[in-house]
TORTIMAR-625632 format. One record per residue: residue in three letters; residue number from 1; x, y, z of N, C-alpha, C, O in turn. Coordinates in Angstrom, 1 decimal, padded with zeros to 4 digits. Example, Ala and Ser with C-alpha at 12.3 -4.5 7.8 and 13.67 -1.06 7.14 Angstrom:
  code  pos     n.u     n.v     n.w    ca.u    ca.v    ca.w     c.u     c.v     c.w     o.u     o.v     o.w
   Ala    1   013.2  -005.7   007.8   012.3  -004.5   007.8   013.2  -003.3   007.8   014.2  -003.3   008.5
   Ser    2   012.8  -002.2   007.1   013.7  -001.1   007.1   012.9   000.0   007.9   013.4   001.1   008.0
This chain:
  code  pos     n.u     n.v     n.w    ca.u    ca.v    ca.w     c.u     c.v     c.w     o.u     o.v     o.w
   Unk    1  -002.0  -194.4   128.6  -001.6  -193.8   129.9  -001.1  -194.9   130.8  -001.7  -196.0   131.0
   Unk    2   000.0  -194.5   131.4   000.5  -196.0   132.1   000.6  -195.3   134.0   001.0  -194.3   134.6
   Unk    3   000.0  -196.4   134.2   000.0  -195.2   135.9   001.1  -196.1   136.9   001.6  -197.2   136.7
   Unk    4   001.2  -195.5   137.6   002.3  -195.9   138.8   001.9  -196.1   139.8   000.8  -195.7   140.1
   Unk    5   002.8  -196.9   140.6   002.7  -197.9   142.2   003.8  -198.4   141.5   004.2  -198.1   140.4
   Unk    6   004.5  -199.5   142.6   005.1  -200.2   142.7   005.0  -201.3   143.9   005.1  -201.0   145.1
   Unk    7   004.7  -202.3   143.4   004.0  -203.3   144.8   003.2  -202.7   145.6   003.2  -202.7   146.8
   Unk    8   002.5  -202.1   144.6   001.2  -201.9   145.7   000.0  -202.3   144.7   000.0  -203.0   143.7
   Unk    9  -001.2  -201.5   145.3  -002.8  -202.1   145.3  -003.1  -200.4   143.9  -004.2  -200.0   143.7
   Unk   10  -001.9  -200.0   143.3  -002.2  -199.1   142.4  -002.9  -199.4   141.4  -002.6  -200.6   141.1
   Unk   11  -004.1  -198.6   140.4  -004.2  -198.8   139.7  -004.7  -197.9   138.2  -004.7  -196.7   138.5
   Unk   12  -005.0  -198.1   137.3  -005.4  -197.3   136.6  -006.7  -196.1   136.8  -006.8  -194.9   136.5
   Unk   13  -007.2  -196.9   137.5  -008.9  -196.1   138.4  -008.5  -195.3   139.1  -009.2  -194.3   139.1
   Unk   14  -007.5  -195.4   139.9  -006.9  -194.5   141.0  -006.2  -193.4   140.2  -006.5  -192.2   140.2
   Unk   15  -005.4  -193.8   139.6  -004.4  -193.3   139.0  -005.1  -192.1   138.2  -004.9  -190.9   138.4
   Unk   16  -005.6  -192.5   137.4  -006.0  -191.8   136.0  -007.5  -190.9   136.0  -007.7  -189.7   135.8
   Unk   17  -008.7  -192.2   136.3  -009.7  -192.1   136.1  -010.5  -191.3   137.3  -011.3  -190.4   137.1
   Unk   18  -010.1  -192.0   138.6  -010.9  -190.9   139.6  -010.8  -189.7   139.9  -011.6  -189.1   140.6
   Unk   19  -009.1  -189.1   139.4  -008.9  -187.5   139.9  -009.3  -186.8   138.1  -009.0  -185.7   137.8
   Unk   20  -009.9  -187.9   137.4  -010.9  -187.2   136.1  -009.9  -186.9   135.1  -010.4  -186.5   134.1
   Unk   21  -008.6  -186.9   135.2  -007.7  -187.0   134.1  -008.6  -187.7   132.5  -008.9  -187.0   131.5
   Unk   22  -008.7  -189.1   132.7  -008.6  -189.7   131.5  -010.5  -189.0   131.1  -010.6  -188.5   129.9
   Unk   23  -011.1  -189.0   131.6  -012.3  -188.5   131.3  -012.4  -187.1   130.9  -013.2  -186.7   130.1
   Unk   24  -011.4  -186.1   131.7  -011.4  -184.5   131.2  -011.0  -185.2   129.7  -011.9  -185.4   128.9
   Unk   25  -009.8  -185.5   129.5  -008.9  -186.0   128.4  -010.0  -186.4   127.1  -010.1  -186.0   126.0
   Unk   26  -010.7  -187.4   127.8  -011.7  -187.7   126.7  -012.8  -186.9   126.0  -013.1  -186.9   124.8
   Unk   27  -013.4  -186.0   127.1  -014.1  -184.8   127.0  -013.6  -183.9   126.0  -014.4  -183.2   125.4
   Unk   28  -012.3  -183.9   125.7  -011.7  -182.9   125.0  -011.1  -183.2   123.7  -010.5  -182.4   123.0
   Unk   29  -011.3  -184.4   123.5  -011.5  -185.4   122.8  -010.3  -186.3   122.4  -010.5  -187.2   121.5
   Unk   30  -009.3  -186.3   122.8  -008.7  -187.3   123.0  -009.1  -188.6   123.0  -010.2  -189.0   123.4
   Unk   31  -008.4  -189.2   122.5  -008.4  -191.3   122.8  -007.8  -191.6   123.6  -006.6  -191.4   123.4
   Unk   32  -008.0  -192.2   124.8  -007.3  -192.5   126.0  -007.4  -193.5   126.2  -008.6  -193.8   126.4
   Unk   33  -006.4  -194.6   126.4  -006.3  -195.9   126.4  -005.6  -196.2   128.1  -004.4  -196.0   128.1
   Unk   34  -006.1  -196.6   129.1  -005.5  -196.1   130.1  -005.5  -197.6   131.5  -006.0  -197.7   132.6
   Unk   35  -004.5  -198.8   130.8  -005.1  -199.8   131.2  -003.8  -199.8   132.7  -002.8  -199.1   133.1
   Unk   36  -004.8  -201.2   133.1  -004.1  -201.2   134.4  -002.6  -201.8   134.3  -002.4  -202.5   133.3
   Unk   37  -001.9  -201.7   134.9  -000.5  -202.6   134.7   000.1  -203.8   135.9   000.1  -203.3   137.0
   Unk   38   000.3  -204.4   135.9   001.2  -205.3   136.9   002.4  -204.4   137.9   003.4  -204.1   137.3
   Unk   39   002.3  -204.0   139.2   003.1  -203.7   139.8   004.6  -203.9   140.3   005.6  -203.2   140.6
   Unk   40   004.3  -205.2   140.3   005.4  -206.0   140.7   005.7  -206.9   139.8   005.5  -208.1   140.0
   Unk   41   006.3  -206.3   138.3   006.7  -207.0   137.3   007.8  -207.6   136.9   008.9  -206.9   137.0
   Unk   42   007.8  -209.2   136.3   009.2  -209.6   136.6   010.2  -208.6   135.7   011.2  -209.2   135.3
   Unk   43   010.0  -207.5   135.4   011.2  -206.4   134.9   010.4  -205.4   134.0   009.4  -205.5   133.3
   Unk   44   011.2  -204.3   134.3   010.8  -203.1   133.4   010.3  -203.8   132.0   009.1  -203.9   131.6
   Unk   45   011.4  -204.3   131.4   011.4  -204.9   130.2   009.9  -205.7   130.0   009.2  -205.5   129.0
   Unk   46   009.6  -206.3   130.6   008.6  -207.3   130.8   007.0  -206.4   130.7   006.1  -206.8   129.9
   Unk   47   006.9  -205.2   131.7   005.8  -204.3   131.7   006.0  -203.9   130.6   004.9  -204.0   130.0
   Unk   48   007.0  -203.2   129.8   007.2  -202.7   128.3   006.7  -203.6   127.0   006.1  -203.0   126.0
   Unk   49   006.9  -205.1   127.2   006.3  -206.0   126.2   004.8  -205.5   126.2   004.2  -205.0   125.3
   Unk   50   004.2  -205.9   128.0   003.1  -206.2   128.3   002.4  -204.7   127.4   001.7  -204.9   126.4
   Unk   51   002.6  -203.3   127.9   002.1  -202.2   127.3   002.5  -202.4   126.1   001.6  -201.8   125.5
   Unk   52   003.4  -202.9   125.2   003.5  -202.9   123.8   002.8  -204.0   123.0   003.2  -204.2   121.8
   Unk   53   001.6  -204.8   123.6   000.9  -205.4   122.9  -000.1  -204.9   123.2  -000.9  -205.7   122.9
   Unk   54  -000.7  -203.8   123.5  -001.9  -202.7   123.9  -001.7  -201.9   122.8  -002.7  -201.8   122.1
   Unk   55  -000.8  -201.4   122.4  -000.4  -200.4   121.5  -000.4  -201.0   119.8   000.2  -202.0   119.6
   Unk   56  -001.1  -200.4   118.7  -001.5  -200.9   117.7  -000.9  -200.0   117.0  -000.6  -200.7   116.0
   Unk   57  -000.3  -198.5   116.9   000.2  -197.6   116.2   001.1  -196.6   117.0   001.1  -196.6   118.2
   Unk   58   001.8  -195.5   116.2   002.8  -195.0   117.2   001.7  -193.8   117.6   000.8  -193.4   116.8
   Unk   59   001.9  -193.3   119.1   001.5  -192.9   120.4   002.2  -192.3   121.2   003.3  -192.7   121.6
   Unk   60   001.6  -190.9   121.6   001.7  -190.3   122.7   001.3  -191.1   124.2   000.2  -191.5   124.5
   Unk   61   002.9  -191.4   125.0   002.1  -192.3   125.7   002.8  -191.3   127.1   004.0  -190.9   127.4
   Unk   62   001.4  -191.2   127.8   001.5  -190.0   129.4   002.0  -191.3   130.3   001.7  -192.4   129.9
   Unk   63   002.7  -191.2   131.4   002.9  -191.8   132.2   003.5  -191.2   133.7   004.1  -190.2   133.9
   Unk   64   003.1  -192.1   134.8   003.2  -191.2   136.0   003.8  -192.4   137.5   003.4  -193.5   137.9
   Unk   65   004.6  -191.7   137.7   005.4  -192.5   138.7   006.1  -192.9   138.4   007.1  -192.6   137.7
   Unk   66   005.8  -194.3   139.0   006.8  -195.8   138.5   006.3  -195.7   137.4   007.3  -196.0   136.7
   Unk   67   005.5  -195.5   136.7   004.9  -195.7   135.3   005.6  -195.3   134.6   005.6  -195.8   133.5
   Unk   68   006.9  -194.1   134.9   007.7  -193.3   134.1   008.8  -194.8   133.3   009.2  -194.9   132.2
   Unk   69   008.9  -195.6   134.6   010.1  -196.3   133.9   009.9  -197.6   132.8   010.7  -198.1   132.0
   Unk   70   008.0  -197.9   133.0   007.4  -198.1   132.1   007.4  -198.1   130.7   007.4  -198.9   129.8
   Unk   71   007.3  -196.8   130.8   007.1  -196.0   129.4   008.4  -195.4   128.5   008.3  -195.1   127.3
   Unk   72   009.5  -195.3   129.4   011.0  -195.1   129.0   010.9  -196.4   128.6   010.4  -196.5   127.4
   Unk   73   011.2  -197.7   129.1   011.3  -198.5   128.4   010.4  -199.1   127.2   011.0  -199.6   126.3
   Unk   74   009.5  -199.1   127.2   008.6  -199.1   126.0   009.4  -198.2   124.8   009.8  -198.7   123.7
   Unk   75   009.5  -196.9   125.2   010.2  -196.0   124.3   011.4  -196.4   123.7   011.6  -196.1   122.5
   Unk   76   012.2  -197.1   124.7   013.9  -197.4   124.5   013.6  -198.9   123.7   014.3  -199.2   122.7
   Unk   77   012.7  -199.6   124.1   012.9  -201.0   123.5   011.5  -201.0   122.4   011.2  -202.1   122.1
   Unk   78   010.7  -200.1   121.8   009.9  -199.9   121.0   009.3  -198.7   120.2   008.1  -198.5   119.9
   Unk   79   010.8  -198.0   119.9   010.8  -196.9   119.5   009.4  -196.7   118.3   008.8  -195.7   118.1
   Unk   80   009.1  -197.9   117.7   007.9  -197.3   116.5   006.9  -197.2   116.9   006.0  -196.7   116.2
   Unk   81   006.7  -197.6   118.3   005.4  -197.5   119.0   005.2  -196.3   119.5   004.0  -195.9   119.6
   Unk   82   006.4  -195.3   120.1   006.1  -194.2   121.0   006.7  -192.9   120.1   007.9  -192.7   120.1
   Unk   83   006.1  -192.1   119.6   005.9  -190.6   119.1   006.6  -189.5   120.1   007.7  -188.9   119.9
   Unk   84   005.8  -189.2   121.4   006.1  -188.6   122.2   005.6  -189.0   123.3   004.5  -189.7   123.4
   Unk   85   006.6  -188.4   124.9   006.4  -189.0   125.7   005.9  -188.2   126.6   007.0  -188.1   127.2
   Unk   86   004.9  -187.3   127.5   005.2  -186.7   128.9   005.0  -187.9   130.4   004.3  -188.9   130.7
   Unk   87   005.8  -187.3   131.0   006.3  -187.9   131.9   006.0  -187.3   133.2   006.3  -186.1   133.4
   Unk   88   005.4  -187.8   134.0   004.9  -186.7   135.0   005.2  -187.2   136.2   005.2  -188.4   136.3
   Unk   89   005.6  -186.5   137.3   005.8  -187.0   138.2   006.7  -188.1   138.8   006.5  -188.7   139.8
   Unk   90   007.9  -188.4   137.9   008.9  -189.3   137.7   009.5  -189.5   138.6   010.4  -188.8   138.9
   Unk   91   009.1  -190.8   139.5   009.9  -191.5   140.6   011.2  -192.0   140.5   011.6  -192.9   139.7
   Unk   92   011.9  -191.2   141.8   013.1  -190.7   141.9   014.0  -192.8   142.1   013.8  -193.6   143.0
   Unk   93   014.7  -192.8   141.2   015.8  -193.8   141.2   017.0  -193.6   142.4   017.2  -192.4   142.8
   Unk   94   017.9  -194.6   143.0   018.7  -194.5   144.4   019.0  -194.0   145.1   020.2  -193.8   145.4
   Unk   95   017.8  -193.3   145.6   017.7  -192.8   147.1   017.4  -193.9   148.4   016.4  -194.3   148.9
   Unk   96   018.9  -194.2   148.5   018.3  -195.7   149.7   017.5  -195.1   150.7   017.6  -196.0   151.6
   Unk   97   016.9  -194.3   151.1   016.0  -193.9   151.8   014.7  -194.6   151.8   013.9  -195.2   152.5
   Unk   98   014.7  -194.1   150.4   013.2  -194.4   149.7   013.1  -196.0   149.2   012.2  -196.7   149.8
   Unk   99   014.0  -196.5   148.2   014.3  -197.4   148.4   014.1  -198.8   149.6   013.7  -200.0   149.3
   Unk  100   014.5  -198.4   150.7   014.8  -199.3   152.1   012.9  -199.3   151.8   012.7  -200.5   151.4
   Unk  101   012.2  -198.9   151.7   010.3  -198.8   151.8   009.8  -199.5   150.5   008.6  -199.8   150.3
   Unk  102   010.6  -199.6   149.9   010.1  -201.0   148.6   010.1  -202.0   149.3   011.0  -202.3   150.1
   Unk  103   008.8  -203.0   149.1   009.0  -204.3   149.7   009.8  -205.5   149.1   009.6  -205.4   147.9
   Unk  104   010.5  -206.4   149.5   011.5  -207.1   149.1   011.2  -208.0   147.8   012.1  -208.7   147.3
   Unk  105   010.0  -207.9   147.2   009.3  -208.6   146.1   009.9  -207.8   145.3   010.3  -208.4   144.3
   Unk  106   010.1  -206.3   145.3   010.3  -205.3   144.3   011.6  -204.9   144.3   011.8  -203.8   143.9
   Unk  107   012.4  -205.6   144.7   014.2  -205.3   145.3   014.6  -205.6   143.8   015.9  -205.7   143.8
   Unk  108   014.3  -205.8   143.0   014.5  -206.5   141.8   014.6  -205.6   140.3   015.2  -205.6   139.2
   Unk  109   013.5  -204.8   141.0   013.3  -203.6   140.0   013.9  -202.1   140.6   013.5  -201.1   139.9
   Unk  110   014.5  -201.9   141.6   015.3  -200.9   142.1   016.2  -200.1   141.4   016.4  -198.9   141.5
   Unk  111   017.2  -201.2   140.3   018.1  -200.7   139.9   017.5  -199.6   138.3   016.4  -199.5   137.6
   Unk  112   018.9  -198.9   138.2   018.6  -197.9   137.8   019.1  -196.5   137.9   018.8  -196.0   139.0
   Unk  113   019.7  -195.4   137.0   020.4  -194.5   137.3   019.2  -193.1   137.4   018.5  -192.9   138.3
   Unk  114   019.2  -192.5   136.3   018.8  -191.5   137.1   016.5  -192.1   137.4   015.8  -191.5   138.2
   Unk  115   016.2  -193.2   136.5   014.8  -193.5   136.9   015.0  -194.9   137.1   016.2  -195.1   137.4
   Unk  116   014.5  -195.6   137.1   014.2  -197.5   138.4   014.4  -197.8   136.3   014.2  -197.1   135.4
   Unk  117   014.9  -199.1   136.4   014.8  -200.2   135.0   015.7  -199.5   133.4   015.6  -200.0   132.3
   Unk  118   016.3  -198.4   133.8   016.7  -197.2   132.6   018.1  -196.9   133.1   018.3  -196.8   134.3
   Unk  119   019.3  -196.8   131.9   020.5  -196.3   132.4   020.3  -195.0   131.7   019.6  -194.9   130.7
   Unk  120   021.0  -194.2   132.3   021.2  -192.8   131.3   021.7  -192.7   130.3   021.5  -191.7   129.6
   Unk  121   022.7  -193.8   129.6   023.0  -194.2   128.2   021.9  -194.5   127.5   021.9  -194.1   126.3
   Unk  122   021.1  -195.2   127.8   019.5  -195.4   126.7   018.9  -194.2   127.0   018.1  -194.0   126.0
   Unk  123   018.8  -193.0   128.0   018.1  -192.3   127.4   018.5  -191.1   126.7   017.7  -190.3   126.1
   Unk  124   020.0  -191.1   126.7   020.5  -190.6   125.6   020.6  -190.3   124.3   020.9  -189.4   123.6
   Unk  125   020.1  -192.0   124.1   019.9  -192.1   122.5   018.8  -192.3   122.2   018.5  -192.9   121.3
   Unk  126   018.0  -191.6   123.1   016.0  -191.4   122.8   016.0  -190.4   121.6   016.9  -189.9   121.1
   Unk  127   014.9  -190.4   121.5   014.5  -189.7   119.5   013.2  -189.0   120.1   012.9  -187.9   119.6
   Unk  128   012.4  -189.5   121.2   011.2  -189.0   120.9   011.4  -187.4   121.3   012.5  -187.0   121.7
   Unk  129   010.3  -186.8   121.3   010.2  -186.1   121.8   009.4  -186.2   123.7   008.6  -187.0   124.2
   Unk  130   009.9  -185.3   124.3   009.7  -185.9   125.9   009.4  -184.2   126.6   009.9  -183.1   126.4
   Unk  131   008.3  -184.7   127.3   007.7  -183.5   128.3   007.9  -184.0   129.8   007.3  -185.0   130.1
   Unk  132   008.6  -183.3   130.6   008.7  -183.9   132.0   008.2  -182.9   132.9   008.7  -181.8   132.8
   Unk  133   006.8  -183.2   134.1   006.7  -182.2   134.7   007.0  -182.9   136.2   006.7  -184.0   136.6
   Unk  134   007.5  -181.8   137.1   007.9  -182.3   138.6   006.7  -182.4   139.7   005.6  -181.9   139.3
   Unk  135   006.9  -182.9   141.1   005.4  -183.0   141.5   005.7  -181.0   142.2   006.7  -180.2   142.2
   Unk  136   004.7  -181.0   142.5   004.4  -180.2   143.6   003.1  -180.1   144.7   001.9  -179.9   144.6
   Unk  137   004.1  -180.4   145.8   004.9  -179.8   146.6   005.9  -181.0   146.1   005.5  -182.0   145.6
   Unk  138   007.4  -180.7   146.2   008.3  -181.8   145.8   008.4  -182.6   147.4   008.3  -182.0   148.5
   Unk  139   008.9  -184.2   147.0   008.6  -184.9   148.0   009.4  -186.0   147.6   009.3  -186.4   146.5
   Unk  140   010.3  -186.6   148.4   011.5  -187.6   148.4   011.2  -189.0   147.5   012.2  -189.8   147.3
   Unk  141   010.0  -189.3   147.0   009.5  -189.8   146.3   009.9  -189.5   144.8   010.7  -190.1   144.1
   Unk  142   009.3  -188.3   144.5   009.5  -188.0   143.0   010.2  -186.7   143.4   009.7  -185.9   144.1
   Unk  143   011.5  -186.5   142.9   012.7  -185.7   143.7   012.7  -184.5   142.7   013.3  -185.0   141.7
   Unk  144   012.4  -183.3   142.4   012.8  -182.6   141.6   014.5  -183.0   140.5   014.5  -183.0   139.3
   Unk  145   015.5  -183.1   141.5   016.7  -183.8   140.7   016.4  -184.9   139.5   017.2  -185.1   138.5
   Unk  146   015.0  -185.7   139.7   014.8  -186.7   139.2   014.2  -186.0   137.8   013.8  -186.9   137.0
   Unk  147   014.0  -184.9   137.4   012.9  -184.2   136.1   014.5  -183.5   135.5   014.9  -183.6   134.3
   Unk  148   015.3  -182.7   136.7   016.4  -182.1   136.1   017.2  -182.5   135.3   017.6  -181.9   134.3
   Unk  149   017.5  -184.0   135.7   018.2  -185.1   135.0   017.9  -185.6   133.9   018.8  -185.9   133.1
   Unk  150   016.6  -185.6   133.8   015.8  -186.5   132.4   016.5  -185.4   131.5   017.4  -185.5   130.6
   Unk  151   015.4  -184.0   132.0   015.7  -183.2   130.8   017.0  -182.6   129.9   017.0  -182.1   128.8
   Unk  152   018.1  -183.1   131.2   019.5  -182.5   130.8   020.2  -184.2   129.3   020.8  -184.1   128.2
   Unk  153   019.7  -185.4   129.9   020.1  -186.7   129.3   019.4  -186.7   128.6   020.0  -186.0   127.7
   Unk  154   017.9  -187.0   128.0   017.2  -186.8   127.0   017.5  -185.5   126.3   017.6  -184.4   127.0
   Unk  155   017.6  -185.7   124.8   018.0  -184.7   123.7   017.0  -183.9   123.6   017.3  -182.7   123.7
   Unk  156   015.6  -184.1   123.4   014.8  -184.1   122.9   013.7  -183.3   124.3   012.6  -182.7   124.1
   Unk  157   014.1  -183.6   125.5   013.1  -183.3   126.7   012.9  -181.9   126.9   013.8  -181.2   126.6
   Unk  158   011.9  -181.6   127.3   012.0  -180.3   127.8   010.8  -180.8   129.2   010.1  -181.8   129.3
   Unk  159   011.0  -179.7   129.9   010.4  -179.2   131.7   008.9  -178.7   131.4   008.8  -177.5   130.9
   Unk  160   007.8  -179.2   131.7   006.8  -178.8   131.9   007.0  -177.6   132.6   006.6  -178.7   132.6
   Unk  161   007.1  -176.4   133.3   007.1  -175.4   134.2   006.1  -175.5   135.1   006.4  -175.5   136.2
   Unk  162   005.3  -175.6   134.9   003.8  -175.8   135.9   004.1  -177.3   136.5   004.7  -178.2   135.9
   Unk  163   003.6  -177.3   138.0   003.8  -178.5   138.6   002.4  -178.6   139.9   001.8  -177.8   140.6
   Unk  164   002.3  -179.6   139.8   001.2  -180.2   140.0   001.2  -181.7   141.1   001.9  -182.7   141.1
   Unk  165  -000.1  -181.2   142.4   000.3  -182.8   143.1   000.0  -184.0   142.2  -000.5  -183.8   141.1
   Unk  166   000.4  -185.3   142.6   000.5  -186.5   141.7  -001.7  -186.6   141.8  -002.6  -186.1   142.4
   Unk  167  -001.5  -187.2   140.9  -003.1  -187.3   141.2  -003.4  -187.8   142.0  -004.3  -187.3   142.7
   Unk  168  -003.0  -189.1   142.4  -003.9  -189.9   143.2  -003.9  -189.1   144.8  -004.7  -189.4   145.8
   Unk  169  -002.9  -188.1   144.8  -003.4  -186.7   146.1  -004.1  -186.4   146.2  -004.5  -186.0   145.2
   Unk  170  -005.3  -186.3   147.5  -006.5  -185.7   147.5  -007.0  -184.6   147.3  -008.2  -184.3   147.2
   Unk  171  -005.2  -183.2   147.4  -005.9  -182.0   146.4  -005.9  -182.2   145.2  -006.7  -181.4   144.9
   Unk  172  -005.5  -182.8   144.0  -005.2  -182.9   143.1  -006.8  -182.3   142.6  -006.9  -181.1   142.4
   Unk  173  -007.7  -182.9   142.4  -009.1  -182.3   142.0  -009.0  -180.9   141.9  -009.4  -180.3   140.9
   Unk  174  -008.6  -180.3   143.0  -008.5  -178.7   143.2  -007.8  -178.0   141.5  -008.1  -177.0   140.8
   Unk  175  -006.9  -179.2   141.3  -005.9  -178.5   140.2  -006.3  -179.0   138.8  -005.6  -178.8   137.8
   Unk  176  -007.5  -179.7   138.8  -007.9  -180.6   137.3  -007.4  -179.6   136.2  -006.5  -179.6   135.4
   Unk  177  -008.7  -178.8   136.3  -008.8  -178.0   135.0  -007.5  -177.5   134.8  -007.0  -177.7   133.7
   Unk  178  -006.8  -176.9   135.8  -005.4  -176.3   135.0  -004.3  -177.2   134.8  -003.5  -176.8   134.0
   Unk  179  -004.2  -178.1   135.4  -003.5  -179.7   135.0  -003.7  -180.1   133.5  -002.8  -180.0   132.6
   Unk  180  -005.4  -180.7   133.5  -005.1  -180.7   131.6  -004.7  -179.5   130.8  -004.3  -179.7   129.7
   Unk  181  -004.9  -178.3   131.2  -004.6  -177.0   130.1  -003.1  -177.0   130.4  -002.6  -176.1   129.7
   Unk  182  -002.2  -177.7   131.4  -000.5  -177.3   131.2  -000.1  -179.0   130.5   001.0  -179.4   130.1
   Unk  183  -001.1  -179.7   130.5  -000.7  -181.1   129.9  -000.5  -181.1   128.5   000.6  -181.3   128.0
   Unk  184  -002.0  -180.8   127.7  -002.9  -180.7   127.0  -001.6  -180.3   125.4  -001.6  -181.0   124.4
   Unk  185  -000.8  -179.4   125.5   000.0  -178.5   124.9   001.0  -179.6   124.5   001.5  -179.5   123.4
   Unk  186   001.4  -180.6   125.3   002.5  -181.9   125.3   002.3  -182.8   124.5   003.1  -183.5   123.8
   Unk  187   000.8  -183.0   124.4   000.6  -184.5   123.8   000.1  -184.4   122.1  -000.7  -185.1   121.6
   Unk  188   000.7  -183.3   121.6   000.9  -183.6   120.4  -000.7  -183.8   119.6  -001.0  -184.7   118.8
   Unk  189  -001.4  -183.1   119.9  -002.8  -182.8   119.4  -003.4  -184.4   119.1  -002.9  -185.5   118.7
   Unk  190  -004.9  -184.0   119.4  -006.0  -185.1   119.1  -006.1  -186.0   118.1  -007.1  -186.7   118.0
């Protein structure tokens, strides 16, 4: 599981583990490998090595936010590592709006067509199979446009239907149990 921030103080704990994801997940018996990542990485590419020396066999790998561009690249530059992908919550690529609120450490990793470090010609020629779900309430952050896109460029994607706040949201608890039962169906069994 690869969690998202971008130059910030994000982390796995936040991300994953306190709105009970990785522990429902484990409960139900899943193997959840769910480490922290570097935010401010000198390049997508660079976090993709870093997650691809975590990885020992090919993997369903969840990822959320910035984490999304993460995990595309892992995918794009280590296809034998990644099986299938859901993608949750996929932080919306050039909206200079949003954009202008990156701090200038992270001006670096901005680029990017329809997600931050990914052109839509690499994910074109993705193989895996891909589950994308949008947030809800949608929010200029992770843009609805930003899930429509995946799913139309990826061959292989299809739309979660059910949408869900990001976790680290303070309702998000409210939505656990039915969060993992609309996840659960994605990740390619235990």
């Amino acid at each position: 599981m690869i969690h998202g921030g971008l130059a910030d103080d994000m982390n796995a704990h936040r991300f994953w583990n306190a709105p009970g994801i990785s522990g429902e997940l484990d409960a139900r018996g899943w193997r959840v490998l769910a480490p922290d990542r570097e935010t401010t990485p000198a390049s997508w590419e660079a976090a993709a090595r870093d997650a691809a020396e975590l990885v020992s066999s090919a993997s369903t790998v969840v990822a959320g936010s910035n984490g999304v561009s993460v995990a595309l690249r892992l995918a794009i530059d280590f296809p034998e590592l990644v099986t299938r992908l859901v993608l949750l919550w996929p932080a919306t690529a050039g909206d200079p709006d949003v954009d202008a609120e990156v701090p200038p450490a992270a001006a670096h990793l901005l680029a990017g067509e329809t997600v931050r470090g990914v052109d839509d010609r690499e994910l074109a020629d993705m193989r895996q199979s891909v589950a994308v779900m949008a947030s809800n309430p949608p929010n200029r952050f992770h843009q609805r446009r930003t899930v429509d896109r995946l799913t139309q460029v990826i061959p292989k994607a299809v739309r979660i239907d059910t949408a869900f706040p990001e976790s680290p949201q303070p309702d998000f608890m409210d939505h656990l149990g039915r969060f993992i039962d609309t996840l659960e169906p994605h990740l390619g069994g235990p």
